[in-house]
C-alpha positions as CSV (number, residue, x, y, z in Angstrom):
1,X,-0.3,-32.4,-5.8
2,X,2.5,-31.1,-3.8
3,X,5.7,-32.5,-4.2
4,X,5.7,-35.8,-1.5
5,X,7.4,-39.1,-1.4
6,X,5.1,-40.8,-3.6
7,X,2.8,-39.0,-5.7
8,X,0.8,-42.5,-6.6
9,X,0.4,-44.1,-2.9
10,X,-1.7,-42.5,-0.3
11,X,0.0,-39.5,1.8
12,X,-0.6,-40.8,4.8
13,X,1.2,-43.2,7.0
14,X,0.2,-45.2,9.8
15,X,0.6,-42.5,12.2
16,X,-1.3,-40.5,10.1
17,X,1.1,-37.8,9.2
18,X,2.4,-36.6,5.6
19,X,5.3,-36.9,4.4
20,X,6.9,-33.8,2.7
21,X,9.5,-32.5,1.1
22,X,11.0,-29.3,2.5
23,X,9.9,-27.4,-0.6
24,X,6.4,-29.3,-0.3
25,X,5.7,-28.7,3.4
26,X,6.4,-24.9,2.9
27,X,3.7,-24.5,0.0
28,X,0.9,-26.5,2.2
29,X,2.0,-24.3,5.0
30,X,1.1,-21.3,2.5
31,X,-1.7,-23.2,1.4
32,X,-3.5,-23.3,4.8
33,X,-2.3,-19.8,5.7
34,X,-4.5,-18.3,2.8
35,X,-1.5,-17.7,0.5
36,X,-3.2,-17.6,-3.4
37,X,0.1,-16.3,-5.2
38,X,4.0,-15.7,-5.1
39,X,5.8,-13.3,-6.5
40,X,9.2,-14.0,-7.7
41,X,11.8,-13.9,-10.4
42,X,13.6,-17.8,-11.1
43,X,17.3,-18.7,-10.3
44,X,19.1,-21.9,-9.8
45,X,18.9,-21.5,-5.8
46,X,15.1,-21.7,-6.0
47,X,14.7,-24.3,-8.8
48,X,13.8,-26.5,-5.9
49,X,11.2,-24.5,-5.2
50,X,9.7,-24.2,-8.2
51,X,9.0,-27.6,-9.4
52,X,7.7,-28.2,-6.2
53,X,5.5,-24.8,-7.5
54,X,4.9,-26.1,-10.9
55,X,3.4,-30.2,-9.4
56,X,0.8,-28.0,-7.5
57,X,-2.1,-26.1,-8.0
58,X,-3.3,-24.3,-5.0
59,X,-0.9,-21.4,-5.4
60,X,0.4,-19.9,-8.3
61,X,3.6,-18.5,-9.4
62,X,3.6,-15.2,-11.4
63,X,6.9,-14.6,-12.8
64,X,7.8,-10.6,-13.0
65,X,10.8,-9.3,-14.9
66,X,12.3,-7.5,-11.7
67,X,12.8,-8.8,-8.0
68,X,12.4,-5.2,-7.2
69,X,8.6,-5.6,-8.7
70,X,7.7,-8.9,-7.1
71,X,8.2,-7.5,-3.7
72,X,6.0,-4.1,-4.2
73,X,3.9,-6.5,-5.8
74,X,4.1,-8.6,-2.7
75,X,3.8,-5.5,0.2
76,X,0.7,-3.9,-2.4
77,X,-1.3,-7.2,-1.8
78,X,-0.8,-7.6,1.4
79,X,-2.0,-3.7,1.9
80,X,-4.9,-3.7,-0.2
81,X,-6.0,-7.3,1.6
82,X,-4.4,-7.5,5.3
83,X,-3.8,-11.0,4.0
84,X,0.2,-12.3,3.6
85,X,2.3,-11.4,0.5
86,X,4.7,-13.6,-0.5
87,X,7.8,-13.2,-2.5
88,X,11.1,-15.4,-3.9
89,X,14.4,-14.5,-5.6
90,X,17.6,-16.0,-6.2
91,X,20.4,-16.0,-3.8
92,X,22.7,-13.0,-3.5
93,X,21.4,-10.0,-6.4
94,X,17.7,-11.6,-6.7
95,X,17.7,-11.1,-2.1
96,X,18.9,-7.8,-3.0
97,X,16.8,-6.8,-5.6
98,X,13.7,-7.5,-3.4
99,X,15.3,-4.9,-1.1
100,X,12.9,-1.9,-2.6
101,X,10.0,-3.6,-2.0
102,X,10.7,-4.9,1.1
103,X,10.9,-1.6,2.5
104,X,7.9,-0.4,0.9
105,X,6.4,-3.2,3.1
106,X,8.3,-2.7,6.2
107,X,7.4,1.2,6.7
108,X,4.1,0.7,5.7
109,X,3.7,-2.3,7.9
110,X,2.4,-5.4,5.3
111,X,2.7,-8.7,6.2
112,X,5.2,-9.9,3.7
113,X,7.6,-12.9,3.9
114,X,10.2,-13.5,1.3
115,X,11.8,-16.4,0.7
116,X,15.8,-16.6,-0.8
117,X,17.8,-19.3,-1.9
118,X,20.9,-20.0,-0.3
119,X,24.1,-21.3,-1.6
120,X,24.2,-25.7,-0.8
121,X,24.8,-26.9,2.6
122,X,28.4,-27.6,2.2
123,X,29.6,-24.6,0.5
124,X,28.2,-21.9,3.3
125,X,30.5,-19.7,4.7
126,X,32.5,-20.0,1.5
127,X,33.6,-18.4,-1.9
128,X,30.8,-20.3,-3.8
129,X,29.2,-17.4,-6.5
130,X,26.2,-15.1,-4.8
131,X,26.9,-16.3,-1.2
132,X,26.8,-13.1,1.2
133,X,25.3,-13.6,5.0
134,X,22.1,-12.8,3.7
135,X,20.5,-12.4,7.2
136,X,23.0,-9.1,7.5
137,X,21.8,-7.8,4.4
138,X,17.9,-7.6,5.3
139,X,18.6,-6.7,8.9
140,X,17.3,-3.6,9.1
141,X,13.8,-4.5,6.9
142,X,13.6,-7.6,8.6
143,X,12.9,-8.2,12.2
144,X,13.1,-12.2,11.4
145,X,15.6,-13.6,9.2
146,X,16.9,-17.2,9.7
147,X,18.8,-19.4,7.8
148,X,17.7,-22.7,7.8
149,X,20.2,-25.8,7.9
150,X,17.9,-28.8,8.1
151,X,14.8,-30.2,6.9
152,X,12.9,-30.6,10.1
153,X,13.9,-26.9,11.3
154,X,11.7,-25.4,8.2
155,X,8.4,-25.6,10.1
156,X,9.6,-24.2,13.0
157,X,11.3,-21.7,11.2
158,X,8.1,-20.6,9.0
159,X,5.7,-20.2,12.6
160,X,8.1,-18.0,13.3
161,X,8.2,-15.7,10.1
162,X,4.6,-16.0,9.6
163,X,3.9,-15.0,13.4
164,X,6.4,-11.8,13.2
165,X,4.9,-11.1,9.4
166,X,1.3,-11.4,10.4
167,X,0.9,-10.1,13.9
168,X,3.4,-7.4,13.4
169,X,2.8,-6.5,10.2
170,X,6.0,-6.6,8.8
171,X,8.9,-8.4,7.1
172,X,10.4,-11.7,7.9
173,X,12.4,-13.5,5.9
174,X,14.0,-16.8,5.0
175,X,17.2,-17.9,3.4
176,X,17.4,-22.1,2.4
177,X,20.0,-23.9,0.7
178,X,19.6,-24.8,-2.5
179,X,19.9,-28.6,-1.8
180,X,17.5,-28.8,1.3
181,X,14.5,-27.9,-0.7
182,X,14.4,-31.5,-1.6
183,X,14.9,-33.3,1.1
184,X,12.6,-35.0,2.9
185,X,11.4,-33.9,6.3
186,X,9.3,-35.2,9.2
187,X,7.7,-31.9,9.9
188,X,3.9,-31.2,9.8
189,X,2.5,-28.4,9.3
190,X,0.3,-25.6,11.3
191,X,-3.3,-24.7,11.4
192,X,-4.1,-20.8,10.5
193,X,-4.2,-19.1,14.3
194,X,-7.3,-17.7,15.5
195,X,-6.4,-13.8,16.3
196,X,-8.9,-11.8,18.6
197,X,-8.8,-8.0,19.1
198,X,-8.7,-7.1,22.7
199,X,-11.8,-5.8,24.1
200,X,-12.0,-2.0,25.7
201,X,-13.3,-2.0,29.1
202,X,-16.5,0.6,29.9
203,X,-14.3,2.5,32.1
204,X,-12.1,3.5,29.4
205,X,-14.9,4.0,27.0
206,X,-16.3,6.2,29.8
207,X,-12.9,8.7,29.9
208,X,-13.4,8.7,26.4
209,X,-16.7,10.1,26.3
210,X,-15.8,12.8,29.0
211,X,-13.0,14.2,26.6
212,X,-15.3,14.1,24.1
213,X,-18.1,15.9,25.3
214,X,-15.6,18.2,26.7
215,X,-14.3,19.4,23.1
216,X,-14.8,22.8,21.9
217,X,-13.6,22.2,18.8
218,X,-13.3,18.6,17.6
219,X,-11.5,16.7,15.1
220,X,-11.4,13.5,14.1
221,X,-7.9,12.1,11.9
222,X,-8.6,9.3,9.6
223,X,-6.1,6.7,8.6
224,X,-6.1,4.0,5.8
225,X,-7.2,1.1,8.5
226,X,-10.2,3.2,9.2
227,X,-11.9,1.3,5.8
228,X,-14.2,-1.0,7.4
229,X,-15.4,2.0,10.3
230,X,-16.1,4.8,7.4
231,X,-19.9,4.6,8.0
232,X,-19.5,4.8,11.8
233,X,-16.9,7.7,11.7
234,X,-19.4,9.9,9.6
235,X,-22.2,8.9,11.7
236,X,-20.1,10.1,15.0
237,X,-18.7,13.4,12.8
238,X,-22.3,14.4,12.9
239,X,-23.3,13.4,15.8
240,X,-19.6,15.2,18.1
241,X,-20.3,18.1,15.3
242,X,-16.2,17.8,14.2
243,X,-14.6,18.5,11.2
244,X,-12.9,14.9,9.5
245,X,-9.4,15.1,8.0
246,X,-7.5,12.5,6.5
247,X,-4.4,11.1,6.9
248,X,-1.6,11.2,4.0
249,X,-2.7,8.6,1.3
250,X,-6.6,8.1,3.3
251,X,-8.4,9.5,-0.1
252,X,-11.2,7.3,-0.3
253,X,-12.0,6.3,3.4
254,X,-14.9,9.2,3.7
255,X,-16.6,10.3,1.1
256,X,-15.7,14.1,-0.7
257,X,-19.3,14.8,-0.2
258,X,-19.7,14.6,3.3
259,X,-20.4,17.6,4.6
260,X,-17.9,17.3,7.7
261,X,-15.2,16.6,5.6
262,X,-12.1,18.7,4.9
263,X,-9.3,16.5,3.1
264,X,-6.2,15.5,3.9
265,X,-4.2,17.0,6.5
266,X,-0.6,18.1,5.3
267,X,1.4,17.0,2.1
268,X,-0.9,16.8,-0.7
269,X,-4.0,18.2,1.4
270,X,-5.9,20.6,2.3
271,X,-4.1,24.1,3.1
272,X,-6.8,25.8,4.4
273,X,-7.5,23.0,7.3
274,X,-3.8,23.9,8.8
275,X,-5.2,26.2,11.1
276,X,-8.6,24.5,11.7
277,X,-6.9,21.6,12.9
278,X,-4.4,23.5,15.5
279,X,-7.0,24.8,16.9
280,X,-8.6,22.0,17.8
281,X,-9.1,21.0,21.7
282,X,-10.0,17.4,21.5
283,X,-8.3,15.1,18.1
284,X,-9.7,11.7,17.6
285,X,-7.7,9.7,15.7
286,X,-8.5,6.4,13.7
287,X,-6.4,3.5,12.8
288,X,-3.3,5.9,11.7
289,X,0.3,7.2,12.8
290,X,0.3,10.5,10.7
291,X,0.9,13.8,12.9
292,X,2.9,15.7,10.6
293,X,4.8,18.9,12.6
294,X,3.8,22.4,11.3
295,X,0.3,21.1,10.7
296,X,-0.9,19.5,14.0
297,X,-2.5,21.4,17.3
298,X,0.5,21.6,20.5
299,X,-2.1,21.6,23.5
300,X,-5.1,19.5,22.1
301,X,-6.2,16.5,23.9
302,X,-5.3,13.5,21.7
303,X,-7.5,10.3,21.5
304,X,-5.7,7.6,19.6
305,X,-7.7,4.0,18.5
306,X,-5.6,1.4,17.2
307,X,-5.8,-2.3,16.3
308,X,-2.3,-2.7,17.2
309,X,-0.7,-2.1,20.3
310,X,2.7,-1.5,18.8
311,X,0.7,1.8,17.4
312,X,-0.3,3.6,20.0
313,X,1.7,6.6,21.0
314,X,4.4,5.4,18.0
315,X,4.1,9.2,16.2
316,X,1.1,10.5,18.0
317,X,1.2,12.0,21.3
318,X,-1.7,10.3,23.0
319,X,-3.4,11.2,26.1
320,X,-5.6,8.0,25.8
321,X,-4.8,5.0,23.9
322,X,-7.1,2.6,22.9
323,X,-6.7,-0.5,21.3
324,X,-9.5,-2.4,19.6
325,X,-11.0,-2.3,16.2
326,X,-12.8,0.7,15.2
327,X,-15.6,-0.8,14.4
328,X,-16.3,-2.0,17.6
329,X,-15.0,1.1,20.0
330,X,-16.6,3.8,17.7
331,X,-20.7,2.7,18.2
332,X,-20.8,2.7,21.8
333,X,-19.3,6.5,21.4
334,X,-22.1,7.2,19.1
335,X,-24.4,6.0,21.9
336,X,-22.9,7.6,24.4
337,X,-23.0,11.1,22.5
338,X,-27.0,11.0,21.4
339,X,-27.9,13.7,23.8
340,X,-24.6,16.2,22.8
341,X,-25.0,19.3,21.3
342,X,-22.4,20.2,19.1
343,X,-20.7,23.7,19.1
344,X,-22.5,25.7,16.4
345,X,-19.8,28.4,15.9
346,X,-17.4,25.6,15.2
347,X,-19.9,23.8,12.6
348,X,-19.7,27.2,10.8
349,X,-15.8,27.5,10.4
350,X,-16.0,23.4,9.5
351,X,-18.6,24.6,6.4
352,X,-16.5,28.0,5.4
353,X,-13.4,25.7,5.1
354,X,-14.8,23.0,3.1
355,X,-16.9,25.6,0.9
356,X,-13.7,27.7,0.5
357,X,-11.3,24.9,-0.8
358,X,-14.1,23.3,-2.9
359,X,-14.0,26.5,-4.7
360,X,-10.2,26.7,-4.7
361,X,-9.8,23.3,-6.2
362,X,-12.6,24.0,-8.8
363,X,-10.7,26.5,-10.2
364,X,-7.4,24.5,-11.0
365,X,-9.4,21.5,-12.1
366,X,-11.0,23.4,-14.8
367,X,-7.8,24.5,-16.2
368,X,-7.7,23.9,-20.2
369,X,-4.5,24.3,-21.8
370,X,-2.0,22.0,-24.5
371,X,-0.1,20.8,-21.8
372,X,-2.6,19.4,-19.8
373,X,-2.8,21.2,-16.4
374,X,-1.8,18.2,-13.5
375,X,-5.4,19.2,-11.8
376,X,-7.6,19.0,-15.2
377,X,-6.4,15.5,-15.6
378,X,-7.4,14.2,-11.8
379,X,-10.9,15.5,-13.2
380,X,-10.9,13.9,-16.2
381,X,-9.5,10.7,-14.3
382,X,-12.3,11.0,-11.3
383,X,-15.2,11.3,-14.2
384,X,-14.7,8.3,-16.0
385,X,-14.1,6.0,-12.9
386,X,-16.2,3.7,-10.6
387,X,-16.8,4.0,-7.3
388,X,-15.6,0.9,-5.8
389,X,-12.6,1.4,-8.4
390,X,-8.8,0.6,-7.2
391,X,-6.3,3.6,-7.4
392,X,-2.4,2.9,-7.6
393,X,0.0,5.8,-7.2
394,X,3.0,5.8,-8.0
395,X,5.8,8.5,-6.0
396,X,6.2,12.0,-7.0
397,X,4.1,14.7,-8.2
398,X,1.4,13.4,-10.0
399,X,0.5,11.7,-6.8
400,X,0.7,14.8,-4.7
401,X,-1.6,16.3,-7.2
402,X,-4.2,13.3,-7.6
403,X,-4.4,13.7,-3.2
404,X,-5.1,17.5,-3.6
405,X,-7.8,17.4,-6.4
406,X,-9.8,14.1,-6.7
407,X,-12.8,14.3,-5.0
408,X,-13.5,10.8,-3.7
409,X,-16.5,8.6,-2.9
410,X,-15.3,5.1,-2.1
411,X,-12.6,4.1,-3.6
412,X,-9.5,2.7,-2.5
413,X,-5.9,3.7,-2.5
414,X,-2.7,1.9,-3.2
415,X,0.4,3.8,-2.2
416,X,4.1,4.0,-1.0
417,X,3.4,5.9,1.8
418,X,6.4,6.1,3.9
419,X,9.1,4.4,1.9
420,X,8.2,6.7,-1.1
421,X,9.8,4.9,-3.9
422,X,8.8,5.5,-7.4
423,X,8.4,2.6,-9.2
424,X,5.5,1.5,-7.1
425,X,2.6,2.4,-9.2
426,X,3.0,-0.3,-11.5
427,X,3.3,-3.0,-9.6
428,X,0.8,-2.4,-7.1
429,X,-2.0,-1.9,-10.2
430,X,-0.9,-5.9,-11.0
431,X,-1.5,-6.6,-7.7
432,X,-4.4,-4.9,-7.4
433,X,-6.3,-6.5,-10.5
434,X,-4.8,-9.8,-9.7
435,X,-6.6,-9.7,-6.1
436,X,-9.6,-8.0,-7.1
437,X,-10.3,-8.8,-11.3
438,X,-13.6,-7.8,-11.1
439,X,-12.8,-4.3,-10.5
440,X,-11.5,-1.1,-12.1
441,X,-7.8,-0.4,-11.4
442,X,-6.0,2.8,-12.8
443,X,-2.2,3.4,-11.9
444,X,-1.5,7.1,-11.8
445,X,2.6,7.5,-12.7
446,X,5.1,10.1,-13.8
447,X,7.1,9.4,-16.5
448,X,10.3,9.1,-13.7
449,X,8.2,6.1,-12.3
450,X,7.0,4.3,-15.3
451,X,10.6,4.3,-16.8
452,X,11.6,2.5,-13.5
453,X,9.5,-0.3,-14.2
454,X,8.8,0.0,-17.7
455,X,10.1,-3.7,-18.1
456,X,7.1,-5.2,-16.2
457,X,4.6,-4.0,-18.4
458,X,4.7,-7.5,-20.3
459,X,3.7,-8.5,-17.5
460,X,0.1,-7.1,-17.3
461,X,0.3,-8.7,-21.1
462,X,1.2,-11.8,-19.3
463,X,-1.1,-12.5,-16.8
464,X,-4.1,-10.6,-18.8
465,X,-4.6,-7.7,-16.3
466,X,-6.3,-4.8,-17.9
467,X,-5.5,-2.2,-16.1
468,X,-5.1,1.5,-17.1
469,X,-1.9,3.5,-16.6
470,X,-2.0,7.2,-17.1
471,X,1.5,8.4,-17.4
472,X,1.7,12.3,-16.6
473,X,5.1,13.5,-18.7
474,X,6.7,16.3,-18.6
475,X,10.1,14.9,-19.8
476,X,11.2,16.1,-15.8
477,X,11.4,14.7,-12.2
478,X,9.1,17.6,-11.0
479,X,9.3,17.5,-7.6
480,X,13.1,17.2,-7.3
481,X,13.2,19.8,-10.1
482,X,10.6,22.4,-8.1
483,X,12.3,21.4,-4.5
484,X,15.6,22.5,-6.0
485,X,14.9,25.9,-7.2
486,X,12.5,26.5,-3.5
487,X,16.1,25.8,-2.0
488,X,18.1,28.3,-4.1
489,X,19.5,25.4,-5.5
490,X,20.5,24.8,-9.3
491,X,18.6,21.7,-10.5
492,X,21.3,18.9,-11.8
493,X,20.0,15.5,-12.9
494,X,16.1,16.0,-13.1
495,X,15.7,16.4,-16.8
496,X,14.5,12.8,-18.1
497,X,15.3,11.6,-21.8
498,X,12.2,9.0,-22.4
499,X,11.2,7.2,-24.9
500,X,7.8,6.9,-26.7
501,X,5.7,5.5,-24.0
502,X,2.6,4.7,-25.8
503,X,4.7,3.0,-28.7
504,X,7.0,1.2,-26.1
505,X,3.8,0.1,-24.3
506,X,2.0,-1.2,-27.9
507,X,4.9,-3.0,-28.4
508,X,4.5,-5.3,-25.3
509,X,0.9,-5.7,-26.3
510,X,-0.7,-2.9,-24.8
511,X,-3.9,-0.5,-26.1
512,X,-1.8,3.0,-26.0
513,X,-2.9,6.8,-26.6
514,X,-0.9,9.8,-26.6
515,X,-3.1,12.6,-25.3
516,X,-2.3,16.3,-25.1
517,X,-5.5,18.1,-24.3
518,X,-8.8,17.3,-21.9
519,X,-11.0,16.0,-25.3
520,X,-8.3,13.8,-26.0
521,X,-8.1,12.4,-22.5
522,X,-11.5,12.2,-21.5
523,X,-12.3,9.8,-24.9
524,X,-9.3,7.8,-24.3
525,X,-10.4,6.7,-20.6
526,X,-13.6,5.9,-22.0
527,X,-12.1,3.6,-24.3
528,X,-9.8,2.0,-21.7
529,X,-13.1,1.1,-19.7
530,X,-13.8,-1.7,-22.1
531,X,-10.9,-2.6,-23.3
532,X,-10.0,-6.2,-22.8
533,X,-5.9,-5.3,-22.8
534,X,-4.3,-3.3,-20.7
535,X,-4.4,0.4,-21.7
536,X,-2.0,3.1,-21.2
537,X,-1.9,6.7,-21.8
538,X,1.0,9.2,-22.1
539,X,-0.5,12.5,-21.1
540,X,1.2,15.5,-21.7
541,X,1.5,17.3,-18.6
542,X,2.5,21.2,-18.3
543,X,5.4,21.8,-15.7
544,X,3.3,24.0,-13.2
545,X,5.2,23.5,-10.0
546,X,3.1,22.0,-6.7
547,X,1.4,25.0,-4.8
548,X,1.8,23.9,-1.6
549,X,5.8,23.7,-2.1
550,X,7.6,25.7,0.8
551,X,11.3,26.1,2.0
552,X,11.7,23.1,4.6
């Protein structure tokens, strides 16, 4: 039961409303919303909060040892499910903690809302420990932050942040006193809104189709938010007869093996598409914002289709936007396109490029050497996992390496993609397995990431989640180490002192291997397939620097 006047007498009241307390109203609220878990770390500002937690059972609580942690968990949930993530923390360091994560959430556009304690009523504005103005301090994450002062502002208040989370898809937040979580308040709360995609008239769908069959050489640019149109796009990539490339972090949305296409575009891509794709006359692009300079066409017609109008002509130069869900705008261009015959000298450059860089990666996936080579393990990795499996990367250049050599079918990717921050791999796993437990979730790290997080891995132990974490060390921060030297610069501060990995990982409970060649590796994903723990393995990696590294 949530936390009401009377737990023993009926809710309602003669005018058929519930009573609440501030702390009970705001988990119903969640409750209705869809809200299944928060992520948090305790403090005395929230206690409040938590009881109210604890009396109920509709939502549960799962503790973390980091704020930092409970908000990537937070912004990984509400990426790999469109759904809200919600996360709590303490006044003052617990708020700043969450900052990481909030970021990670606010440039890759998850719905999150986190909720703060706040010093009591009557000692705002004063000396009392912790108290900052904790609206300054997630400004520029946050477009709605309030602090609220009075029970029956807390619905009000929560509309609000839900509405900006949701249909922006961003971060709001919330700061309330320690003392008003519970009071009682007259406040009711909100049914979940009904949100409707606008609908593209046939006169735009008609300009469409003119650029379309115009193109000499087509392109369509997949994005992440593509997932639900994958079948569609392939079936319109064969029909236009135009090469597909993928946007940073889009491994997964269309298959490796279709024969139109060519990777991802950019860092941690395909090098040879570079010049395909600015040559292109006509670029379709598909639920992303990715148009990185130096890889991207200067005079090509550019079709963007978003479900948010915010989107549209954000990073890519669009000569027509659309907005509307993919799978609704993309059939009626299939339709419209049955009678087009595709550009046959084009289809042949399309097949040399995906036939050359097939070969290409082939090679450095068959590497075998003591290190392992970074390639030979994203083979190993790829060979013992399912199709529908769940892939968390962590930042750096393990993941740069998984996005170059793992040759997808359908599964699906967790990433930081524009906040970057290491330390993400972890907690987005949790996430992952705690959202979807039937499936197979492997975190891909470095060893800089892992150690960033390392506390957290009680927390798989915790909650049961068994997960696998591959850990590719090489005792350096590769990236920062390789970008360094590329800028005639003498590398200070990448060289990383770690501990035993697999020992420190056995010792919160885990299954761990220490692997330094591909026999090794191959027989110890095997065994992390049934295991009923989570499973971690510290992979010896060889320092072979990223090919694609160039002087910016």
């Amino acid at each position: 039961m949530l936390n009401t006047v009377d737990n023993h007498v009926s809710n309602k009241t003669p005018s058929n409303l519930q009573h609440f307390t501030v702390a009970g109203l705001i988990l119903e609220q969640l409750r209705i919303l869809g809200v299944e878990r928060i992520y948090g770390v305790v403090g005395d500002a929230v206690f409040g909060l938590m009881d109210a937690i604890a009396k109920q059972e509709s939502i549960s609580f799962k503790a973390v040892r980091h704020e930092s942690v409970a908000a990537l968990m937070a912004s990984a949930e509400a990426k790999l499910t469109g759904r809200l993530g919600v996360c709590i923390a303490q006044m003052g360091p617990g708020l700043a903690n969450l900052i990481n994560g909030l970021g990670d959430a606010y440039l890759d556009k998850a719905p999150v809302l986190a909720i703060s304690g706040q010093a009591p009523l009557n000692k705002i504005g004063t000396y009392y420990k912790q108290y900052i103005n904790q609206q300054m301090l997630v400004h520029a994450l946050s477009p709605y932050s309030q602090l609220i002062v009075h029970p029956d502002a807390v619905i009000d208040s929560l509309k609000q942040a839900v509405h900006t989370s949701v249909l922006h898809r961003t971060v709001s937040h919330l700061s309330i006193p320690e003392d008003l979580f519970a009071k009682l308040t007259t406040a009711q709360p909100f049914e979940r809104p009904d949100i409707s995609l606008p609908l593209t008239g046939s006169e735009v769908l008609q300009q469409i189709l003119h650029r379309l069959r115009s193109a000499k050489k087509p392109m369509i640019l997949v994005g992440n938010g593509a997932r639900a149109a994958q079948e569609w796009i392939q079936t319109l990539a064969e029909i236009w007869g135009c090469g597909i490339a993928l946007s940073y972090g889009a491994t997964g949305i269309i298959p490796d093996a279709n024969p139109w296409m060519l990777s991802g575009l950019g860092e941690g891509g395909n090098p040879l598409l570079t010049e395909m794709f600015q040559h292109a006359d006509v670029v379709l692009s598909i639920e992303t914002s990715w148009w990185p300079d130096g890889y991207v066409p200067h005079a090509a017609q550019v079709i963007q289709v978003a479900k948010h109008q915010a989107d549209v002509g954000a990073a890519v130069p669009v000569d027509i936007g659309v907005v509307g869900d993919p799978v609704s705008i993309i059939p009626p261009l299939i339709e419209g396109l049955k009678d087009h015959v595709p550009n046959q000298a084009w289809l042949v450059q399309i097949q040399q490029c995906k036939q050359a860089w097939s070969v290409q990666t082939e090679v450095e996936r068959n590497h075998s050497s003591s290190p392992l080579h970074p390639a030979s393990v994203i083979q190993q990795i790829e060979h013992n996992m399912d199709e529908d499996a769940i892939i968390a990367l962590d930042e750096g250049d393990a993941t740069l390496w998984f996005l170059r050599n793992f040759r997808a079918k359908r599964q699906q990717i967790l990433l930081s993609n524009r906040w970057r921050t290491m330390g993400f791999g972890l907690p987005a796993a949790m996430s992952a397995k705690l959202c979807s437990p039937e499936k197979q979730v492997i975190c891909i790290t470095g060893d800089g990431g892992l150690g960033m997080v390392m506390a957290d891995l009680i927390t798989a132990i915790r909650y049961n989640l068994p997960i696998t974490v591959v850990v590719f060390n090489n005792g350096t921060l590769q990236m920062e180490r390789d970008k360094m030297f590329i800028k005639g610069l003498q590398p200070e501060g990448t060289e990383l002192t770690n501990p035993d990995f697999a020992m420190v990982a056995e010792a919160c409970g885990w299954h761990a291997y220490r692997v330094n060649n591909n026999e090794h590796l191959n027989e110890a994903l095997k065994q992390s397939r049934t295991s009923g723990k989570p499973v971690l393995l510290d992979v010896s990696i060889a320092r072979i620097p990223y090919p694609d590294f160039t002087l910016q």
